[in-house]
DOLO-163850 format. One line per field, with one value per residue (C-alpha): residue number from 1; x, y, z. Coordinates in pm, 1 decimal. Layout:
N
k = (NUM:...)
px = (X:...)
py = (Y:...)
pz = (Z:...)
! end
This chain:
102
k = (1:2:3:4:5:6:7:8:9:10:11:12:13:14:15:16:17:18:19:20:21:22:23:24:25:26:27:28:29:30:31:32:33:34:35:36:37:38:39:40:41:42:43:44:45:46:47:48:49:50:51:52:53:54:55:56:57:58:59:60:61:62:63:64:65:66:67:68:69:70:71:72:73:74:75:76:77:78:79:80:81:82:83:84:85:86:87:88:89:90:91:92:93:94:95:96:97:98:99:100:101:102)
px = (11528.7:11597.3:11538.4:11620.7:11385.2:11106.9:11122.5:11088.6:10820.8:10701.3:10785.7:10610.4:10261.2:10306.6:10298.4:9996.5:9801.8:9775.5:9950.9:9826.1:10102.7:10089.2:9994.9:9604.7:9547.8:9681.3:9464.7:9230.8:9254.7:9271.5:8933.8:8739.9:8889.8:9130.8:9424.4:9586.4:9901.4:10078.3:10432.0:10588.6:10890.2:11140.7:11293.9:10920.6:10793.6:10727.5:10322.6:10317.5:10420.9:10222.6:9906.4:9936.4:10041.5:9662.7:9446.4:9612.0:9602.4:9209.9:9116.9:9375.4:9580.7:9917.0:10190.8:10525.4:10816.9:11069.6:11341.7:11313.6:11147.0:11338.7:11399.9:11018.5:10936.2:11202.8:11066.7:10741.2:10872.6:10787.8:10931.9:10989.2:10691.5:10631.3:10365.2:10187.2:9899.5:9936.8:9578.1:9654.0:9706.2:9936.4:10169.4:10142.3:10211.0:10557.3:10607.8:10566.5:10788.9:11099.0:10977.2:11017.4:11370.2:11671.3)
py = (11249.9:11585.3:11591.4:11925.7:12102.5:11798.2:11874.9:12245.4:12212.5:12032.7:12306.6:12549.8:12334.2:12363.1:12708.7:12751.7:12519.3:12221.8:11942.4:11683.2:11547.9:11226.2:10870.0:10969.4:11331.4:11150.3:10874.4:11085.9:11312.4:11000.0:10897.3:11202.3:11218.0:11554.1:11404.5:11465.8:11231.7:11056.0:11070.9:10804.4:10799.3:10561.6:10476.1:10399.9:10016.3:9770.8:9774.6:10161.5:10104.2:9852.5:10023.9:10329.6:10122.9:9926.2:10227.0:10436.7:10204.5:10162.6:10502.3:10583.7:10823.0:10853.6:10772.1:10777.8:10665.0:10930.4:11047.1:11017.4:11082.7:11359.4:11544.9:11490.1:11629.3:11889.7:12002.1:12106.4:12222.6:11964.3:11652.6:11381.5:11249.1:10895.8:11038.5:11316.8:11411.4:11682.4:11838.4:12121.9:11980.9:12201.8:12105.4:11754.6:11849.7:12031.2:11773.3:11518.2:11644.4:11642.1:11277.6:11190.8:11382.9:11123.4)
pz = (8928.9:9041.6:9454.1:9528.6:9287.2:9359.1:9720.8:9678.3:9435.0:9730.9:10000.0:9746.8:9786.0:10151.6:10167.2:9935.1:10179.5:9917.2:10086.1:10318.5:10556.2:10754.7:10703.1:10844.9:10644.4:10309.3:10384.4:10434.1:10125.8:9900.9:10054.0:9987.6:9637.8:9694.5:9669.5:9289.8:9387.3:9659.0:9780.4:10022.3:10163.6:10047.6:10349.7:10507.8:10600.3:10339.8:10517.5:10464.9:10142.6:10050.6:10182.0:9990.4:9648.3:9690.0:9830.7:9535.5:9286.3:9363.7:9401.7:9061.9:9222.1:9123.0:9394.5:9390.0:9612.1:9673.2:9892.8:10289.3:10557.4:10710.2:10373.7:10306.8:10642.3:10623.8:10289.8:10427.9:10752.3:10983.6:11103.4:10959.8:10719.0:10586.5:10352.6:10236.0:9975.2:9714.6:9665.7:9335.7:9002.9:8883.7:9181.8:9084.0:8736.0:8837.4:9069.1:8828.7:8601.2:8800.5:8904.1:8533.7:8478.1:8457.5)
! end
């Protein structure tokens, strides 16, 4: 997994106004069908977890658990984040990708 370019990808998003950030804006996104995939920090509670695994799994979006929640925050130029939504396909494409490098 390659974290660096993952969280930049990330940072990139941020900037083009495609990421929801926060346990209530992913939630959110997820509801109202924007979100194209879910990231959760790895270092966040086994309930946050949990939540986003079932409300993903039932509204099949794609979620993945990654990093921390400083680096996640830092990434996007905020605090620390537990979660966040990416809402462009083609993020969660490149973002994927480095996901999926070993």
């Amino acid at each position: 997994m390659d974290n660096k370019r993952a969280l930049s990808m990330i940072g990139l998003a941020q900037k083009a106004g495609k990421v929801a950030s926060g346990e209530f804006s992913t939630e959110k996104a997820v509801k109202e069908h924007k979100a194209y995939m879910v990231i959760v920090a790895d270092d966040s509670s086994d309930n946050t977890k949990k939540n986003f695994k079932n409300m993903c799994e039932y509204y099949k979006v794609p979620v993945y658990f990654f990093s921390n929640k400083d680096d996640l925050g830092h990434a996007i130029g905020k605090e620390f984040r537990a979660s966040l939504a990416i809402l462009d396909e083609g993020f969660k494409n490149s973002i994927e990708k480095h996901f999926k490098q070993d």
